[in-house]
C-alpha positions in Angstrom: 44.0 12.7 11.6 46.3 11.7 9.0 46.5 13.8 6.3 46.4 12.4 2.7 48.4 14.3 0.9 47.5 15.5 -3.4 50.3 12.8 -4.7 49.0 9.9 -2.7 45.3 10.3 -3.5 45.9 12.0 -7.3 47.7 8.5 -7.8 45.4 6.4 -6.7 42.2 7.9 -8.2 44.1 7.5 -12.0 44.0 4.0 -10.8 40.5 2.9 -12.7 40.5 -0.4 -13.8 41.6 -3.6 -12.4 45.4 -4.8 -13.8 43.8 -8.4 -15.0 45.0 -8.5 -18.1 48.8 -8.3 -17.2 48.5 -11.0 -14.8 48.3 -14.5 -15.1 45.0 -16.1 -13.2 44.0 -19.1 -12.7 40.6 -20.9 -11.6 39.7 -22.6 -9.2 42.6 -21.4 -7.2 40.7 -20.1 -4.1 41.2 -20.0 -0.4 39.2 -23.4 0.1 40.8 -25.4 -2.6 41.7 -28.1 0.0 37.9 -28.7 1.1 37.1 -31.1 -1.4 39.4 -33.4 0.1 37.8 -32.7 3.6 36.1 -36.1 4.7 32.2 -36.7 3.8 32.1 -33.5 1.4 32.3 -31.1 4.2 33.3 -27.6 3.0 33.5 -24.2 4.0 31.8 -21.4 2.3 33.9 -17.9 3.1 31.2 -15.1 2.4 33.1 -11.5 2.6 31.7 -8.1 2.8 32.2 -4.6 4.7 30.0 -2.0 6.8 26.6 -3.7 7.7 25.2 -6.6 5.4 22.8 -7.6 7.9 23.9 -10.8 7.9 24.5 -12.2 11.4 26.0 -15.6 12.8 22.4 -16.7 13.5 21.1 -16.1 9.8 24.4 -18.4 9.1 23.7 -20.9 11.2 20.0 -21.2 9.8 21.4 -22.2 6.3 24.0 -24.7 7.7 21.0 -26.1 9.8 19.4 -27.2 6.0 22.3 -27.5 4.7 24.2 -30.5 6.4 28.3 -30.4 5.9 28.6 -26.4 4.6 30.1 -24.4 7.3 30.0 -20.4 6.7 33.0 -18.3 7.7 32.2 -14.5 7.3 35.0 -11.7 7.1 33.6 -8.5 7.4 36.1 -5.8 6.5 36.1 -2.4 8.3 35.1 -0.4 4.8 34.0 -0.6 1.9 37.6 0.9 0.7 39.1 -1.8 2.1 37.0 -4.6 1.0 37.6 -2.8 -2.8 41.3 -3.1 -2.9 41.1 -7.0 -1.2 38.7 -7.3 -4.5 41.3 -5.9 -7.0 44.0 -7.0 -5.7 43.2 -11.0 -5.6 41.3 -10.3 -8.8 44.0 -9.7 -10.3 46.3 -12.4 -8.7 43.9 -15.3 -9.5 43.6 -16.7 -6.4 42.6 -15.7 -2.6 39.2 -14.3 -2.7 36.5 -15.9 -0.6 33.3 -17.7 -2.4 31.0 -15.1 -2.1 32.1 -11.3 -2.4 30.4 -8.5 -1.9 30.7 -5.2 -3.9 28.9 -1.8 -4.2 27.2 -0.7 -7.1 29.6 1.7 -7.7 32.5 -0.8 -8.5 30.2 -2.9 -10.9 31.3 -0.3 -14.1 34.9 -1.6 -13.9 34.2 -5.1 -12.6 31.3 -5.5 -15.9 34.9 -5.2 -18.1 35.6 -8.7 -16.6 32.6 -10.8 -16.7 34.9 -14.0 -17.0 36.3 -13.6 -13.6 32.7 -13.9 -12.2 30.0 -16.7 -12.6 26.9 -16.4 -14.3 24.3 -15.8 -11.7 21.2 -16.2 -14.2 18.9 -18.6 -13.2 15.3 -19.2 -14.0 15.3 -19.8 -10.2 16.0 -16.0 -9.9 14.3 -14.5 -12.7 12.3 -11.0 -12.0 13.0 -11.0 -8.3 14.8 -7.4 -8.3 13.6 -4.3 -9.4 14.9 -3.7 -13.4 17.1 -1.3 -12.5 18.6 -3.6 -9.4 18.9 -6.4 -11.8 20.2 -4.2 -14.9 22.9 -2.8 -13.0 25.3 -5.7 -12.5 23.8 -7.3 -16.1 26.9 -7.2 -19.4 25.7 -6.0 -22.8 25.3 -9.7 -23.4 23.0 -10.6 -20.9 25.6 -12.0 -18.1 24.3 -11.4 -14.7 27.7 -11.2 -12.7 26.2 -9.9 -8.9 22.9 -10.5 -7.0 21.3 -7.6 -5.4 21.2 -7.2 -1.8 19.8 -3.8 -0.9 19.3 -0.7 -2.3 19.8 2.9 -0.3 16.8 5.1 -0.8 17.7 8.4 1.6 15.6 9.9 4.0 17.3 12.6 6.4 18.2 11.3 10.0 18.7 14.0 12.9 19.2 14.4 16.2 16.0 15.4 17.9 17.7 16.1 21.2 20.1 19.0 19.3 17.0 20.1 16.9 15.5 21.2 20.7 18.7 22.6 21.9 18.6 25.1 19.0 14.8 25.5 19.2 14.0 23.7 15.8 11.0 21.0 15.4 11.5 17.9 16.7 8.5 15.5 15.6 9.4 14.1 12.2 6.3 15.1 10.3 7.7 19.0 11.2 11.1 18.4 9.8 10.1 17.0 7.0 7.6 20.0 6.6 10.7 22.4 7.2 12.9 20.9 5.0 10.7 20.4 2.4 9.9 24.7 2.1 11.0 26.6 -0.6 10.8 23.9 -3.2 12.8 21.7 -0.8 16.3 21.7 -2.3 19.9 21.7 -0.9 19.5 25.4 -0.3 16.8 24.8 2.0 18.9 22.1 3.8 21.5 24.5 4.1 19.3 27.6 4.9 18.1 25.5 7.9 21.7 24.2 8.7 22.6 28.3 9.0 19.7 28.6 11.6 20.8 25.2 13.7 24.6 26.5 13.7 23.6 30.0 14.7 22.4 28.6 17.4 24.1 25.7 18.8 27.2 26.3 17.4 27.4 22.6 16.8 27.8 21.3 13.1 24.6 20.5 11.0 26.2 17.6 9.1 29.2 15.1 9.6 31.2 15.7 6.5 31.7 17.5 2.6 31.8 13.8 0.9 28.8 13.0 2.3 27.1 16.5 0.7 28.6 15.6 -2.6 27.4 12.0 -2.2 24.0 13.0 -1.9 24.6 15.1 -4.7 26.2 14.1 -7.4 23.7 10.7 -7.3 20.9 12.9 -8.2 22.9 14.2 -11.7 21.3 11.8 -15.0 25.2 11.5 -16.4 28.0 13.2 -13.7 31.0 12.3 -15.0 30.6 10.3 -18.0 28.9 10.5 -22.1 26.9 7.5 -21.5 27.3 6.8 -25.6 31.2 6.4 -25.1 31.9 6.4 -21.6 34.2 9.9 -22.5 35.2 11.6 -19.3 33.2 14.7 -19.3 33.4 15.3 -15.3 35.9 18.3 -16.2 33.6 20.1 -18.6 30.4 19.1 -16.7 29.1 22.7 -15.4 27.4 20.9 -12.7 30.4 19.1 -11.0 31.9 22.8 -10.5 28.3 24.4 -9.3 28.1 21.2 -6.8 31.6 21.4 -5.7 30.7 25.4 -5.2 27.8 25.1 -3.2 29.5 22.2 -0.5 32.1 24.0 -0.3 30.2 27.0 0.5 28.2 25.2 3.1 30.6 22.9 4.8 34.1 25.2 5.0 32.9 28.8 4.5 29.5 28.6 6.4 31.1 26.1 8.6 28.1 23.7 8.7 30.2 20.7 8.3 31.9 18.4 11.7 34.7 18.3 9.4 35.2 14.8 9.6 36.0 12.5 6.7 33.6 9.6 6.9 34.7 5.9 7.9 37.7 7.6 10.1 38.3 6.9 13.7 37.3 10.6 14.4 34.1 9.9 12.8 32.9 7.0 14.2 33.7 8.7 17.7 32.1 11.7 16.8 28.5 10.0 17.1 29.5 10.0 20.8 30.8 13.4 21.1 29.1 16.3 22.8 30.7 18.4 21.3 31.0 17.5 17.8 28.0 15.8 17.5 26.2 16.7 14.1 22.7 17.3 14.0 21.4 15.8 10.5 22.8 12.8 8.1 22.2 11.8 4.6 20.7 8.7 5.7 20.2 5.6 3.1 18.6 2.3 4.5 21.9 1.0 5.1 23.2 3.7 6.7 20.3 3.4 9.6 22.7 0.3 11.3 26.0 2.2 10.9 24.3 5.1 12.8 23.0 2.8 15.4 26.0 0.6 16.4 28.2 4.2 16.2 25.6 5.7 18.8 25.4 2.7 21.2 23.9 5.2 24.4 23.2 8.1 22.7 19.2 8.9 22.0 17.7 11.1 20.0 18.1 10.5 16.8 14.8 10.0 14.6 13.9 9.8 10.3 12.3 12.4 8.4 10.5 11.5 5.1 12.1 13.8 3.3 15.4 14.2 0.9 17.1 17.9 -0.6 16.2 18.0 -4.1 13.5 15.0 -4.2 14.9 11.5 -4.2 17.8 10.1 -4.2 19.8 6.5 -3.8 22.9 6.1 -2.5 25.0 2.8 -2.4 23.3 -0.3 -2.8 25.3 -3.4 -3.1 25.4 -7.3 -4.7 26.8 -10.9 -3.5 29.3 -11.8 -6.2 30.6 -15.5 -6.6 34.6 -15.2 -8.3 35.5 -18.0 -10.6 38.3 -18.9 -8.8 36.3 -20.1 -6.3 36.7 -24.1 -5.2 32.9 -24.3 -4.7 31.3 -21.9 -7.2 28.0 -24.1 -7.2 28.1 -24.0 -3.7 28.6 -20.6 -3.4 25.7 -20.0 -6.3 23.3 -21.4 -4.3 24.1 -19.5 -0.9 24.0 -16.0 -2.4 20.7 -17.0 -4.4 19.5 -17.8 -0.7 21.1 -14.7 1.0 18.9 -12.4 -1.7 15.6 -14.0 -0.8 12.3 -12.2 0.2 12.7 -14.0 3.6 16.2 -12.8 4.1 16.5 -9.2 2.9 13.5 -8.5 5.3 15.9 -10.6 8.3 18.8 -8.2 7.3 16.6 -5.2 6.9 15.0 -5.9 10.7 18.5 -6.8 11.8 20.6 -3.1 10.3 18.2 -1.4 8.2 19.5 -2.6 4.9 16.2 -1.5 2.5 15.6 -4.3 0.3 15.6 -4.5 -3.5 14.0 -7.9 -4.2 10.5 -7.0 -5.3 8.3 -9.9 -3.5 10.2 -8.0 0.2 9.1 -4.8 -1.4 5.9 -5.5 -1.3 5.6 -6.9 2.3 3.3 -6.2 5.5 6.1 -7.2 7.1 8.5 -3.7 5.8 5.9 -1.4 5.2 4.6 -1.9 8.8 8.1 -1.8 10.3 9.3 0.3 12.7 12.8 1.3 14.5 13.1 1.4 17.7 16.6 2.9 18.0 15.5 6.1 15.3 12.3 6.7 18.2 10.1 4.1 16.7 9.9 5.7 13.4 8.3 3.8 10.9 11.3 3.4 8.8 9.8 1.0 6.5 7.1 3.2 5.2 9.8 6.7 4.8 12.1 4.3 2.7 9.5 3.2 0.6 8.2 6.7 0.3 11.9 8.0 -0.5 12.2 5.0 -2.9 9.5 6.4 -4.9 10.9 8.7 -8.1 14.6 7.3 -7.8 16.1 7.7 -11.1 19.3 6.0 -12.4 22.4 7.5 -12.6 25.0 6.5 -15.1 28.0 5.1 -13.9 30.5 4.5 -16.4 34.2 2.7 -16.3 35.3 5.4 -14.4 33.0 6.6 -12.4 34.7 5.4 -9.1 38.2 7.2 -9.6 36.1 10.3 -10.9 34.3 10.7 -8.0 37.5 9.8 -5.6 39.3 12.1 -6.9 36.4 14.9 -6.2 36.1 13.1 -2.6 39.4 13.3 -2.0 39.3 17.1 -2.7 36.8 17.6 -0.7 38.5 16.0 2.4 41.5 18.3 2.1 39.2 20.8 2.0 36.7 20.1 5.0 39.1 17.9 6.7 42.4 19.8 6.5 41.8 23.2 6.0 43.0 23.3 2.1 42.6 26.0 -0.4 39.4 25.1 -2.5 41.0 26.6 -5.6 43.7 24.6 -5.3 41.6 21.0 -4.7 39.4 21.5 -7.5 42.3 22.4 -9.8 44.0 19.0 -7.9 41.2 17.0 -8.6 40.8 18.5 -12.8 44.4 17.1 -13.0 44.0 13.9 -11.8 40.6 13.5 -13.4 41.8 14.4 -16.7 44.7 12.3 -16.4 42.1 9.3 -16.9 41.9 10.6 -20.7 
């Protein structure tokens, strides 16, 4: 595995906001500016997002069917990472994103600077169909709703059944949750357990640190940030060095981690491993598909109704419409569809993606659902159940290179064997370097 070395990552987590300002952009400069001219109005929608959206060709192809002369290109890139700097980079060029993007929740602090370079998504049409907090999270001070929400990521705890046997631990999901939840059901208890599983097997208990400090930090009221003046208080924060501590502790030094950084070649082939095959994942909705198309073969793995520490949401993500778009109306009116009841619950069915539109919510249709890769577990009721006491955490400007610059310690930690002195004092730099 490559390793990323303190420059290249200290560097690019002091990069927090998006350059707009210095750059000349212009609207209406998009990648389909030449549609209009395309005989009998036809045009093509692009609609660009990353990991698992749920949204397949046939859910496409049911929208062009009732909407005669809109063809849908989709361009799915590999990460989220990935999909992020594409975002930035022809944000700030003016031109060259597709009609619809999609983002994660944790870019909307820096993107909410920039309302102008996104089109008002209110509608009347759309009014009270997320939960508040969906809704409030991509909403300016002013009352500009710049992203419509797609899923949320309530987090249950996915394991491997087959390995919980192997080191003698309960395998029906009612016991592990049970397990888990002893002693007050905190990360110590995860870990505690993890100790017993490794003693064991020898195998790893989870698949990486930055997933740990994921799971975390998104249970912390105000990580990084005074939420009065968005002051970067991650440095002084007790709590960031007692979390960093304790996964630390339980990935390097009680070795409970597969050492993998998440998203990597090594971890995607680890799900097929024998060797390195981890026994537990922090496991929002969303997550359920990545699992699933990584595993293609393997069985075993099950949900447990139960989170360290109580719940917990991580990720969560929105459908965007950039002004430079060529068909922003268009474009409007495809993401408004994309959010409905009906198809949240087709792109849950289709890779787990836990809806946030309230009418879904409130469905037979989820609540009653069941996965039959996770050993039929009825994954609609445990991520409702996990939904259930989510608090919000407050993400300011800088949230993102904040918690990259932890992440990235963290991975030359876990991943390549670095001194943890020496990445937290890294990662204090660079943080502090955002002022």
């Amino acid at each position: 595995m490559r390793k990323t070395t303190r420059k290249m990552w200290a560097a690019a987590a002091g990069v927090t906001g998006i350059a707009l300002l210095a750059t000349a952009c212009s609207s209406g400069s998009g990648e389909n500016s030449d549609d209009d001219a395309s005989e009998g109005g036809n045009i093509t929608l692009t609609v660009a997002t990353f990991n698992e959206f749920g949204y397949t060709d046939e859910l496409f192809a049911e929208y062009e069917a009732s909407h005669p002369g809109v063809t849908i290109e989709h361009k799915k890139a590999a990460t989220s990472n990935e999909a992020r700097e594409n975002l930035n980079t022809r944000l700030a060029a003016g031109s060259g994103l597709s009609d619809i993007e999609a983002i994660e929740v944790d870019w909307l602090p820096e993107l909410l600077q920039y309302p102008d370079k996104f089109v008002d998504l209110n509608s009347a049409d759309v009014e009270g169909r997320w939960l508040d907090w969906k809704a409030a999270q991509a909403t300016t001070a002013d009352g500009k709703l710049i992203g419509y929400g797609t899923d949320i990521g309530p987090e249950a705890i996915a394991y491997r059944s087959d390995l919980f046997a192997a080191a003698g631990l309960p395998t029906d999901r009612a016991e592990v949750a049970a397990l888990l939840s002893e002693n007050g059901g905190g990360w110590d208890q995860y870990f505690k357990v993890g100790k017993q599983y490794v003693d064991a097997t020898g195998k790893p208990w989870f698949d990486s640190a930055g997933a740990i400090w994921q799971g975390m930090i998104n249970q912390e009221e105000a990580p990084y940030e005074d939420p009065s003046d968005n002051t970067v208080t991650a440095a002084d924060n007790p709590r960031i060095k007692e979390i960093y501590d304790q996964v630390v502790q339980a990935a390097a030094t009680d070795n409970l981690s597969a050492h993998l950084q998440q998203w990597s070649d090594d971890w995607n082939a680890a799900f097929q491993s024998p060797d390195n095959a981890f026994a537990t994942m922090l496991a929002p909705g969303w997550m359920l598909g990545v699992i699933e198309n990584n595993s293609a073969g393997v069985t075993g793995w099950d949900i447990a109704d139960v989170f360290p520490g109580g719940a917990g949401n991580w990720g969560g993500s929105f459908l965007t419409v950039p002004e430079q778009g060529a068909h922003t109306e268009e474009a409007k009116e495809l993401a408004a569809w994309l959010t409905a009841p009906e198809q949240q619950l087709k792109a849950y069915a289709d890779k787990g993606t836990f809806p946030s539109q309230l009418e879904a919510l409130e469905s037979d249709e989820l609540l009653s659902s069941t996965n039959e890769f996770f050993n039929n577990a009825p994954a609609g009721e445990i991520l409702a159940n996990r939904a259930k006491g989510i608090t919000t955490v407050y993400k300011g400007p800088n949230f993102f290179a904040v918690n990259d610059a932890f992440n990235n310690a963290l991975v030359e930690v876990d991943v390549n064997g670095g001194n943890p002195a020496e990445q937290w004092d890294a990662a204090i730099q660079a943080v502090s370097a955002l002022g």
